[in-house]
PQR file with spaces between the fields and no chain letter, atoms N, CA, C, O and H, PARSE charges and radii, in Angstrom:
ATOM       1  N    UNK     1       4.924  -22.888  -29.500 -0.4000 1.5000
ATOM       2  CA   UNK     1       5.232  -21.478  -29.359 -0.0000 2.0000
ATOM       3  C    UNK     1       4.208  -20.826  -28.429  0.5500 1.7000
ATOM       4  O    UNK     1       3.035  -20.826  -28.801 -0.5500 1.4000
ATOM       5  N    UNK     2       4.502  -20.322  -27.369 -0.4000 1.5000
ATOM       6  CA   UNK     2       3.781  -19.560  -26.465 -0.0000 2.0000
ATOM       7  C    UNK     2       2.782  -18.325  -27.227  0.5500 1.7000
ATOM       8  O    UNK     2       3.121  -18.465  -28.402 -0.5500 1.4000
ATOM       9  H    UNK     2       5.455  -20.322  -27.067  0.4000 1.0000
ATOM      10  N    UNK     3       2.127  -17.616  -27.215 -0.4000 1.5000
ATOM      11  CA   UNK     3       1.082  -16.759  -27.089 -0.0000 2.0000
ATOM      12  C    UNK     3       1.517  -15.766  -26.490  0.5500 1.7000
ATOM      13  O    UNK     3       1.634  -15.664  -25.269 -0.5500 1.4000
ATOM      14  H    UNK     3       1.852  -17.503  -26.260  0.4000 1.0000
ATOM      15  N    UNK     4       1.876  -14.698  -27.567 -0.4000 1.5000
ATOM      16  CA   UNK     4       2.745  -13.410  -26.814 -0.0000 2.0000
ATOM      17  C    UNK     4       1.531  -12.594  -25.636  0.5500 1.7000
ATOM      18  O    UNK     4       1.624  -11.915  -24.614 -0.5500 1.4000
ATOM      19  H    UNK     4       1.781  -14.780  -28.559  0.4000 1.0000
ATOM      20  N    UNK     5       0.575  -13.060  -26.376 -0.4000 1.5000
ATOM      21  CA   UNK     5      -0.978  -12.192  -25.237 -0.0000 2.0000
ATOM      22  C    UNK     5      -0.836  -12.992  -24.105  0.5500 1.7000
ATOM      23  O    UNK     5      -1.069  -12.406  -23.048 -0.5500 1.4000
ATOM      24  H    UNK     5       0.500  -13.611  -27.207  0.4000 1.0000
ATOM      25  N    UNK     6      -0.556  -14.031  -24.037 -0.4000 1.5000
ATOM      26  CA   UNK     6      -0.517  -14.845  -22.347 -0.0000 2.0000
ATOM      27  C    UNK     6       0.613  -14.396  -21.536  0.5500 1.7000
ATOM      28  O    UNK     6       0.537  -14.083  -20.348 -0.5500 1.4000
ATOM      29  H    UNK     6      -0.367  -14.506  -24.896  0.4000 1.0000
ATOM      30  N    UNK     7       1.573  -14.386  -22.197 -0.4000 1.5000
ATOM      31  CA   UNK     7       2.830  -13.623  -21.377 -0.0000 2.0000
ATOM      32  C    UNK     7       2.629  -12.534  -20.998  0.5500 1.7000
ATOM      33  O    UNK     7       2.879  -12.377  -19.803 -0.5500 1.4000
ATOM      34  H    UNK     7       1.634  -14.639  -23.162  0.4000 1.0000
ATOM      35  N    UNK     8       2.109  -11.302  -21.759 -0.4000 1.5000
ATOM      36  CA   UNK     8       1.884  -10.123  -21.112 -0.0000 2.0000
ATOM      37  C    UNK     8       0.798  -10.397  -19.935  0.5500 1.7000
ATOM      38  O    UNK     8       1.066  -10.021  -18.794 -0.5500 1.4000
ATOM      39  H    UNK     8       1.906  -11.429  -22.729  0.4000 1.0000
ATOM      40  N    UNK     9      -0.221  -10.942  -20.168 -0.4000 1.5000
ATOM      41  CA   UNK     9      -1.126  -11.441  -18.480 -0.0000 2.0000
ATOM      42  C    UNK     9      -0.110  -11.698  -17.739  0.5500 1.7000
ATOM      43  O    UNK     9       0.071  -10.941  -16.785 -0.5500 1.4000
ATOM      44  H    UNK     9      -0.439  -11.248  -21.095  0.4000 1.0000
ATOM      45  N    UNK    10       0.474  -12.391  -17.872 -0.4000 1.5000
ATOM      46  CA   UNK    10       1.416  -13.074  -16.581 -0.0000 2.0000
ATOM      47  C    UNK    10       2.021  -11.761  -16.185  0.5500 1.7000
ATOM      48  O    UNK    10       1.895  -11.137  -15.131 -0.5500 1.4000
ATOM      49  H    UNK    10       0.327  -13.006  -18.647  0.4000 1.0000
ATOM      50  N    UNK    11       2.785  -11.449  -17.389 -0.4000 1.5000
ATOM      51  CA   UNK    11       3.246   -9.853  -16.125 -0.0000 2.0000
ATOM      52  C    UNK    11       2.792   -8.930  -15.920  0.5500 1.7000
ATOM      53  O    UNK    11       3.485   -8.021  -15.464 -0.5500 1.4000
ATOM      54  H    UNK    11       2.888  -11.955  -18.245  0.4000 1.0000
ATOM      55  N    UNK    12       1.336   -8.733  -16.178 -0.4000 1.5000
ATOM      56  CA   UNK    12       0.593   -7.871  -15.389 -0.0000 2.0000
ATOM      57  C    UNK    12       0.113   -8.434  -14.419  0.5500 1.7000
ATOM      58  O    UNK    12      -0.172   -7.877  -13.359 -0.5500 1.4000
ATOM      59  H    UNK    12       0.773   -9.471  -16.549  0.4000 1.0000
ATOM      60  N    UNK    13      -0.050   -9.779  -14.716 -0.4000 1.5000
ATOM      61  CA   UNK    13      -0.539  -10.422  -12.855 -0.0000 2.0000
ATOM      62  C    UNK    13       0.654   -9.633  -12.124  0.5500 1.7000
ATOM      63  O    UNK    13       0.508   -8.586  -11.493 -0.5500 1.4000
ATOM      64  H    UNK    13       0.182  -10.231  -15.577  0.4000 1.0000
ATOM      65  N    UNK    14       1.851  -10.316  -12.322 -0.4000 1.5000
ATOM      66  CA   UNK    14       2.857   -9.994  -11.412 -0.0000 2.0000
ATOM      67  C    UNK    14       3.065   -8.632  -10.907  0.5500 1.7000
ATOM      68  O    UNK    14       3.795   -8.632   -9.916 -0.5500 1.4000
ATOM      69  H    UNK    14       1.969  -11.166  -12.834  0.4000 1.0000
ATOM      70  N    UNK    15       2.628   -7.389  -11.295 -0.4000 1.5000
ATOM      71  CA   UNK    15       2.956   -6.073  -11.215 -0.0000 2.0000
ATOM      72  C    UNK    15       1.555   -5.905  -10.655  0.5500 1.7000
ATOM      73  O    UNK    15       1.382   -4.753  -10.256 -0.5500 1.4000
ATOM      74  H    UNK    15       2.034   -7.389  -12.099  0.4000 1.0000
ATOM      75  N    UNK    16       0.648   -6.587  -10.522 -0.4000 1.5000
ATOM      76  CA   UNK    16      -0.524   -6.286   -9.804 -0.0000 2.0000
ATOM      77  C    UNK    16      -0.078   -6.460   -8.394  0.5500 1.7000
ATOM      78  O    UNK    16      -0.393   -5.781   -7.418 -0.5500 1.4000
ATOM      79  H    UNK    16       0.788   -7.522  -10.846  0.4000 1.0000
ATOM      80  N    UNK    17       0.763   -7.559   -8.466 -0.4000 1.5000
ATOM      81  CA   UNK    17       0.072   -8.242   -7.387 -0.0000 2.0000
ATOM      82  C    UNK    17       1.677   -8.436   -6.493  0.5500 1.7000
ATOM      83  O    UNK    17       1.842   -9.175   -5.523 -0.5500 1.4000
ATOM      84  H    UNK    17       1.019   -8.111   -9.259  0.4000 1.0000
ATOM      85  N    UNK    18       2.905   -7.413   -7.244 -0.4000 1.5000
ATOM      86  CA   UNK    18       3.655   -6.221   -6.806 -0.0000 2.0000
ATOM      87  C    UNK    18       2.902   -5.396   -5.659  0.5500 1.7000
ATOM      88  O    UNK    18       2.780   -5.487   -4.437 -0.5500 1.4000
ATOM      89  H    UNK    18       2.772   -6.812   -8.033  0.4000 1.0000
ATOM      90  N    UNK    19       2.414   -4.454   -6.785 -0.4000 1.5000
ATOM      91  CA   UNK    19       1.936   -3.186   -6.246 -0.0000 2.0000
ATOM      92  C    UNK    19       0.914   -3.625   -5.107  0.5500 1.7000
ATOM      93  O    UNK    19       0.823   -2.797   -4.201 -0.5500 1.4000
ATOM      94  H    UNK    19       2.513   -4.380   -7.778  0.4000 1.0000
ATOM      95  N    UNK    20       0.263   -4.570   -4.996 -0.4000 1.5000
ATOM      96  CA   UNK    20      -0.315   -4.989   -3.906 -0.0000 2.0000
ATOM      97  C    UNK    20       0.243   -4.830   -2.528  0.5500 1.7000
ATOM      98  O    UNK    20      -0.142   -4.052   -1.656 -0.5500 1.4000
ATOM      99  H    UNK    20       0.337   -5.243   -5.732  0.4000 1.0000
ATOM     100  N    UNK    21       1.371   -5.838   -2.476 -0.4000 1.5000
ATOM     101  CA   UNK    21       2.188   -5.959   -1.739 -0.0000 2.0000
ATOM     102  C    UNK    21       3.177   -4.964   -1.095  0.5500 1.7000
ATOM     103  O    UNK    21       3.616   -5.124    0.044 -0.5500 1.4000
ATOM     104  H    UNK    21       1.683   -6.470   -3.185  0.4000 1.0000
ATOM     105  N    UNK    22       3.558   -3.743   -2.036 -0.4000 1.5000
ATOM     106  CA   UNK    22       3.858   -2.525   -2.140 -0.0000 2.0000
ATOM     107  C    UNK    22       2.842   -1.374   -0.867  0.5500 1.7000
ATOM     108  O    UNK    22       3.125   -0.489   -0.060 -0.5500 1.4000
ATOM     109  H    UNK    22       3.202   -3.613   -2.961  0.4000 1.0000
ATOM     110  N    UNK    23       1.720   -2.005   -1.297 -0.4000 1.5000
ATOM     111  CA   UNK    23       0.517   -0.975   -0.749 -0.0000 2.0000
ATOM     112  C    UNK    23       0.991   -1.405    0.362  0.5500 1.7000
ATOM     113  O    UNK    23       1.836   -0.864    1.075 -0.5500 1.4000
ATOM     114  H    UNK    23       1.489   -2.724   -1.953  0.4000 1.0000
ATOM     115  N    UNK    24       0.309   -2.631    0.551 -0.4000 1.5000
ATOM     116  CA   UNK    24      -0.107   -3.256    2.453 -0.0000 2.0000
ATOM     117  C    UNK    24       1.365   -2.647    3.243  0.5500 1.7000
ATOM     118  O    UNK    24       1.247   -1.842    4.168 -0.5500 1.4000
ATOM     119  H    UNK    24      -0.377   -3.070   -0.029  0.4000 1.0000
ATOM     120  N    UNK    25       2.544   -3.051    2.843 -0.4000 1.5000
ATOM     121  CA   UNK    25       3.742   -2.867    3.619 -0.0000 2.0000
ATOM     122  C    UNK    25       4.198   -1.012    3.685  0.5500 1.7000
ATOM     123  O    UNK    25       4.993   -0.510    4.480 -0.5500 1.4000
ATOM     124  H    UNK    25       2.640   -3.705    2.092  0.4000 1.0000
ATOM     125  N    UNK    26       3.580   -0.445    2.829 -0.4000 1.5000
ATOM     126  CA   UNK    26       3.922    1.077    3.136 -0.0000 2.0000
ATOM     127  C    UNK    26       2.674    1.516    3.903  0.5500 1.7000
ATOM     128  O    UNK    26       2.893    2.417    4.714 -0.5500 1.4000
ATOM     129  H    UNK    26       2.934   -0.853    2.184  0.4000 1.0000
ATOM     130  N    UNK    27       1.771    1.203    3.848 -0.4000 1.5000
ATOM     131  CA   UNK    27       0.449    1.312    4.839 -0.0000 2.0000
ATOM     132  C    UNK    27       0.802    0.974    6.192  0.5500 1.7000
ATOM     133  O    UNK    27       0.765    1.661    7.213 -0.5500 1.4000
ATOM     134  H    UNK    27       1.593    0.471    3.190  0.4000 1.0000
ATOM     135  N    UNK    28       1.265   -0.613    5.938 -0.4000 1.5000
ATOM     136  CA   UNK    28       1.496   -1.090    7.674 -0.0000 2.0000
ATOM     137  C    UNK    28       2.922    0.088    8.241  0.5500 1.7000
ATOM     138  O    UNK    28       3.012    0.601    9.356 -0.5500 1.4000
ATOM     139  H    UNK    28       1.295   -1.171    5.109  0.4000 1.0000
ATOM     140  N    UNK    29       3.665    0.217    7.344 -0.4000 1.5000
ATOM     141  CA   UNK    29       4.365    1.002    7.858 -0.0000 2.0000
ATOM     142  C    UNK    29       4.183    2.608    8.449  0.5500 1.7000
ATOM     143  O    UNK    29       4.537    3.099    9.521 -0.5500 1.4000
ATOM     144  H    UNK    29       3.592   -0.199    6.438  0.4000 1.0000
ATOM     145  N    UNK    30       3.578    3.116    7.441 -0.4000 1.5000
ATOM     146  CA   UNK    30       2.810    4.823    8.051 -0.0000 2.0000
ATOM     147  C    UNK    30       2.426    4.174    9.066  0.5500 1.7000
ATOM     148  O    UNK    30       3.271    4.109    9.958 -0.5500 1.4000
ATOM     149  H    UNK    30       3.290    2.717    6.570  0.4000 1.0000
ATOM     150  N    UNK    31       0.988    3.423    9.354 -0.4000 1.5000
ATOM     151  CA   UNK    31       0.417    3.243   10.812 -0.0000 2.0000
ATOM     152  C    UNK    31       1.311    2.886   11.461  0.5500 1.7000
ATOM     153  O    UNK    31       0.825    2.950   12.590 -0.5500 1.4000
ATOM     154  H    UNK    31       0.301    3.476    8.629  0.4000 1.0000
ATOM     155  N    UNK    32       3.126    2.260   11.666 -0.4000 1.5000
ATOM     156  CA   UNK    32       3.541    2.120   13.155 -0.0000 2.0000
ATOM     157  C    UNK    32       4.410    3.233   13.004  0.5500 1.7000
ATOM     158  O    UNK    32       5.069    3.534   13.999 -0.5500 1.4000
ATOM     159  H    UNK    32       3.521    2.208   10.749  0.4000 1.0000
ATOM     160  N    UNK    33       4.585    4.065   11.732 -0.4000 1.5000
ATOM     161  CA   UNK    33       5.373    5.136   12.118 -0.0000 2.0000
ATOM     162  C    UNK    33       4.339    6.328   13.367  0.5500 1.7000
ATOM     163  O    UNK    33       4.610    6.783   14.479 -0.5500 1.4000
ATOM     164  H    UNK    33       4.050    3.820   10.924  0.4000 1.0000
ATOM     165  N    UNK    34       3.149    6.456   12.466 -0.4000 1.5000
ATOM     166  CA   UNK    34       2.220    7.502   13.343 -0.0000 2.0000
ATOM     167  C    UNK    34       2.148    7.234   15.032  0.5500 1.7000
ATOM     168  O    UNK    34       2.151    7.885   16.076 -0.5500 1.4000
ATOM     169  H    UNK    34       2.929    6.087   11.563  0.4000 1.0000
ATOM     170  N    UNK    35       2.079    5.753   14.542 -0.4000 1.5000
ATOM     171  CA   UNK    35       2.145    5.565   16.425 -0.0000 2.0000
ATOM     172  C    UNK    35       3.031    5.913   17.437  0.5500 1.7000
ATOM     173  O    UNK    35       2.777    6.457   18.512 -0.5500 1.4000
ATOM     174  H    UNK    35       2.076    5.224   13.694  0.4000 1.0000
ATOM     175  N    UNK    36       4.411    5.435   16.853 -0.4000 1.5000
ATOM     176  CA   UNK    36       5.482    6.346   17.206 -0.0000 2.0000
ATOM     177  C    UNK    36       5.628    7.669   17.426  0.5500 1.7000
ATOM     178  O    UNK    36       6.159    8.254   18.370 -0.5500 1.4000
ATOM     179  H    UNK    36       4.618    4.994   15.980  0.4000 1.0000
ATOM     180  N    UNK    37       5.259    7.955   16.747 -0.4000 1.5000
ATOM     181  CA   UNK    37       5.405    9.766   16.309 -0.0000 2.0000
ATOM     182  C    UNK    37       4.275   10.797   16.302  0.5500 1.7000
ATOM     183  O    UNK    37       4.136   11.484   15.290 -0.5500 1.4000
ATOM     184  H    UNK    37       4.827    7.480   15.980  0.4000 1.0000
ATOM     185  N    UNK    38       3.355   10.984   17.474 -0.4000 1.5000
ATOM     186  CA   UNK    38       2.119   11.547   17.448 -0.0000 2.0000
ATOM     187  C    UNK    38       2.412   12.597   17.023  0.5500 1.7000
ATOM     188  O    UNK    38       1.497   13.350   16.690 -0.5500 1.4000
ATOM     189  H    UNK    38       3.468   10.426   18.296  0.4000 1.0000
ATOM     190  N    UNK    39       3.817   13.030   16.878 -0.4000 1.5000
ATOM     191  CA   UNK    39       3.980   14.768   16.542 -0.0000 2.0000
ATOM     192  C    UNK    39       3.673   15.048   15.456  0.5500 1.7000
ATOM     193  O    UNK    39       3.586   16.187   14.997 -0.5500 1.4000
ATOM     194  H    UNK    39       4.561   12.418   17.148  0.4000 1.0000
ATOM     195  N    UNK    40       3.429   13.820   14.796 -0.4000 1.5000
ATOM     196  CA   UNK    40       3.171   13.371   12.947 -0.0000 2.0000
ATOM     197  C    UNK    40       2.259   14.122   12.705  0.5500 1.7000
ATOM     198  O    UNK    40       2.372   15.020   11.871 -0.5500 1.4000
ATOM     199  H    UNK    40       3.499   12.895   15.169  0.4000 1.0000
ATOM     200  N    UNK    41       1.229   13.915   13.350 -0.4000 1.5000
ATOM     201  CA   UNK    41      -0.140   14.026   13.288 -0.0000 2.0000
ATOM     202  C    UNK    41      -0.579   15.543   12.742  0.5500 1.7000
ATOM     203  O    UNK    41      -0.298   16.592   13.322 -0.5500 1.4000
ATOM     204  H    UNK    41       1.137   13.185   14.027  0.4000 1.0000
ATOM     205  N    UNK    42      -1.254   15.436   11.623 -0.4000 1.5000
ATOM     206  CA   UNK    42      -1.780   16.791   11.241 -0.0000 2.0000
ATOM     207  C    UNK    42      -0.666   17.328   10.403  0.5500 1.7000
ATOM     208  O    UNK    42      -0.840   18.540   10.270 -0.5500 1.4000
ATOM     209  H    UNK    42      -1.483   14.584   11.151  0.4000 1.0000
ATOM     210  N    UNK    43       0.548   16.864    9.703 -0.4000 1.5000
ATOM     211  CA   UNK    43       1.395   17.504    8.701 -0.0000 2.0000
ATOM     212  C    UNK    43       0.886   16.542    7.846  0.5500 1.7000
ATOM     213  O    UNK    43       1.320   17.065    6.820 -0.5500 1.4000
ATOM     214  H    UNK    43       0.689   15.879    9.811  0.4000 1.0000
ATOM     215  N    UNK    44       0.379   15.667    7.493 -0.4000 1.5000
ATOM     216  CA   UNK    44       0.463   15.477    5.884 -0.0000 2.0000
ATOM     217  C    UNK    44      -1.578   14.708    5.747  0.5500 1.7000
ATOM     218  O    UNK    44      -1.786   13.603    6.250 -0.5500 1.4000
ATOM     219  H    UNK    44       0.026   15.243    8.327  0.4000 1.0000
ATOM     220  N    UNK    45      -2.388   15.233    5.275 -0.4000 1.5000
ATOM     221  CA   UNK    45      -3.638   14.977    5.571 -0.0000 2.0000
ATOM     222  C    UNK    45      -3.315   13.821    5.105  0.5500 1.7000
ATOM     223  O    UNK    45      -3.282   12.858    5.871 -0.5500 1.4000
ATOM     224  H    UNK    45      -2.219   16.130    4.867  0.4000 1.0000
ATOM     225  N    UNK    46      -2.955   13.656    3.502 -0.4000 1.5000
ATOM     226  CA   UNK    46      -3.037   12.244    2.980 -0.0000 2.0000
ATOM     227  C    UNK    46      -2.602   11.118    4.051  0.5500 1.7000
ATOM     228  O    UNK    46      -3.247   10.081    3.900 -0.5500 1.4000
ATOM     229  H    UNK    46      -2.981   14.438    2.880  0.4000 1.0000
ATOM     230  N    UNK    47      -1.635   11.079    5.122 -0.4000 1.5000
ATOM     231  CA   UNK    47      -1.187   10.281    6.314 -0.0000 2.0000
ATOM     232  C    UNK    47      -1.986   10.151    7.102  0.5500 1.7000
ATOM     233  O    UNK    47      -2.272    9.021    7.497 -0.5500 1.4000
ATOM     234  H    UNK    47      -1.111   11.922    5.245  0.4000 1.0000
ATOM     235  N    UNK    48      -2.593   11.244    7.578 -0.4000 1.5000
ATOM     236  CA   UNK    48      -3.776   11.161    8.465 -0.0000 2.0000
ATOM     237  C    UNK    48      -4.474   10.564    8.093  0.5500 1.7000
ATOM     238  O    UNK    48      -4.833    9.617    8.792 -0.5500 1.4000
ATOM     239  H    UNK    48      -2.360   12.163    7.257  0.4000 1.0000
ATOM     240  N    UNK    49      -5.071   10.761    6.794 -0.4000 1.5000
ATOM     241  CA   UNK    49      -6.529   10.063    6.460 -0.0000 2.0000
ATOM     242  C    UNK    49      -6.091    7.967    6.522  0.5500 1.7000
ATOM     243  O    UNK    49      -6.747    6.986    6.871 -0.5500 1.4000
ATOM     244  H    UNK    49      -4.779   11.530    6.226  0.4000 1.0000
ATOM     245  N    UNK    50      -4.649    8.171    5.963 -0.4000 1.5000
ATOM     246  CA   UNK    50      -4.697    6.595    5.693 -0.0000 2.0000
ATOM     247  C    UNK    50      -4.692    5.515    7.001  0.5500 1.7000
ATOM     248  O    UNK    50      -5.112    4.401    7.311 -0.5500 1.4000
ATOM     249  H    UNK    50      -4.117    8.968    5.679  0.4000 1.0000
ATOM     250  N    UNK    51      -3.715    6.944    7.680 -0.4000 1.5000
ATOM     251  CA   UNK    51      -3.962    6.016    9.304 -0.0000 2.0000
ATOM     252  C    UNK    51      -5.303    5.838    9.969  0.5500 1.7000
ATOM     253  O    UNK    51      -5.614    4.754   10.464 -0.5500 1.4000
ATOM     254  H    UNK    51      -3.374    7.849    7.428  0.4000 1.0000
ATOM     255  N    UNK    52      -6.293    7.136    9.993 -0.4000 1.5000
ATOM     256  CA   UNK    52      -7.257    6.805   10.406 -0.0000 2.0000
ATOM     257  C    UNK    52      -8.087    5.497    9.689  0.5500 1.7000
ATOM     258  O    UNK    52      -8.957    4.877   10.301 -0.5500 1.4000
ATOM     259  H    UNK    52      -6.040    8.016    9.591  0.4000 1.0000
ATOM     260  N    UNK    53      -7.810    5.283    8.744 -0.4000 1.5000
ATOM     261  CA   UNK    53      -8.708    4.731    7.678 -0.0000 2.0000
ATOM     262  C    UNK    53      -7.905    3.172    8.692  0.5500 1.7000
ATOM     263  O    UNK    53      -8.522    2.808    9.693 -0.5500 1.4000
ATOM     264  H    UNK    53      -7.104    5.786    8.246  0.4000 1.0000
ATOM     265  N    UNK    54      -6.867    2.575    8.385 -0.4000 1.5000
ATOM     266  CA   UNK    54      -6.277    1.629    9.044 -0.0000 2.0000
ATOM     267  C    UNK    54      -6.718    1.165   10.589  0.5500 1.7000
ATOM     268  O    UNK    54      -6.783    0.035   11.074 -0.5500 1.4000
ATOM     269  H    UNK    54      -6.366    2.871    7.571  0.4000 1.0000
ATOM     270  N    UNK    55      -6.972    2.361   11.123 -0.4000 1.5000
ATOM     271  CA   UNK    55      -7.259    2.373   12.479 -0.0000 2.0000
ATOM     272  C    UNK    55      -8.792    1.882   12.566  0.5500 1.7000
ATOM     273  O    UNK    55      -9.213    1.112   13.430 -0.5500 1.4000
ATOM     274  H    UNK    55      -6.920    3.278   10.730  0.4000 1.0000
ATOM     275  N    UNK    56      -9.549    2.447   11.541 -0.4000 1.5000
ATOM     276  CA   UNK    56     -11.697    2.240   11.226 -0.0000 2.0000
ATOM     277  C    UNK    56     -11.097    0.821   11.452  0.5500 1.7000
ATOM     278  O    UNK    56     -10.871    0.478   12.612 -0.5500 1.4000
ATOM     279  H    UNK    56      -9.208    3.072   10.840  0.4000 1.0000
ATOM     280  N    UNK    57     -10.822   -0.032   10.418 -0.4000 1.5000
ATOM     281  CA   UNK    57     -10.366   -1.074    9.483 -0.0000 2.0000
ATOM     282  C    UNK    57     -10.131   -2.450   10.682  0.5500 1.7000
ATOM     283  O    UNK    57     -10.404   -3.638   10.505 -0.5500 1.4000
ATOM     284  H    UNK    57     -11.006    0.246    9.476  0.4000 1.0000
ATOM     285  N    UNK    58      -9.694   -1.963   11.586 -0.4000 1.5000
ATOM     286  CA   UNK    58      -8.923   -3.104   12.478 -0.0000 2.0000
ATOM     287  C    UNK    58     -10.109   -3.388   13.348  0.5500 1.7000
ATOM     288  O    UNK    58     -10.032   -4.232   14.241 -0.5500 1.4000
ATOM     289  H    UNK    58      -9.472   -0.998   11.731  0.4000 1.0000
């Protein structure tokens, strides 16, 4: 019989490591939207900051 406490690890690995994957691909995405779209720039700070932050980063 499995260990109901080991199963819940496993799916919190998995939802970690989700949301991981979640992050990087909506990140990579803002930075090629901004690039596209300089008109972007300066409507949403939280965007700004993440692109700049992406941009330090590389």
């Amino acid at each position: 019989m499995e260990n109901p406490t080991h199963g819940a690890d496993r799916d919190v690995e998995r939802i970690i490591e989700q949301r991981m994957s979640l992050k990087s691909r909506h990140s990579q995405a803002l930075s090629q939207l901004m690039l596209e779209r300089d008109d972007l720039r300066g409507v949403h700070a939280l965007a700004d900051f993440v692109d700049d932050g992406l941009r330090w980063s590389a």
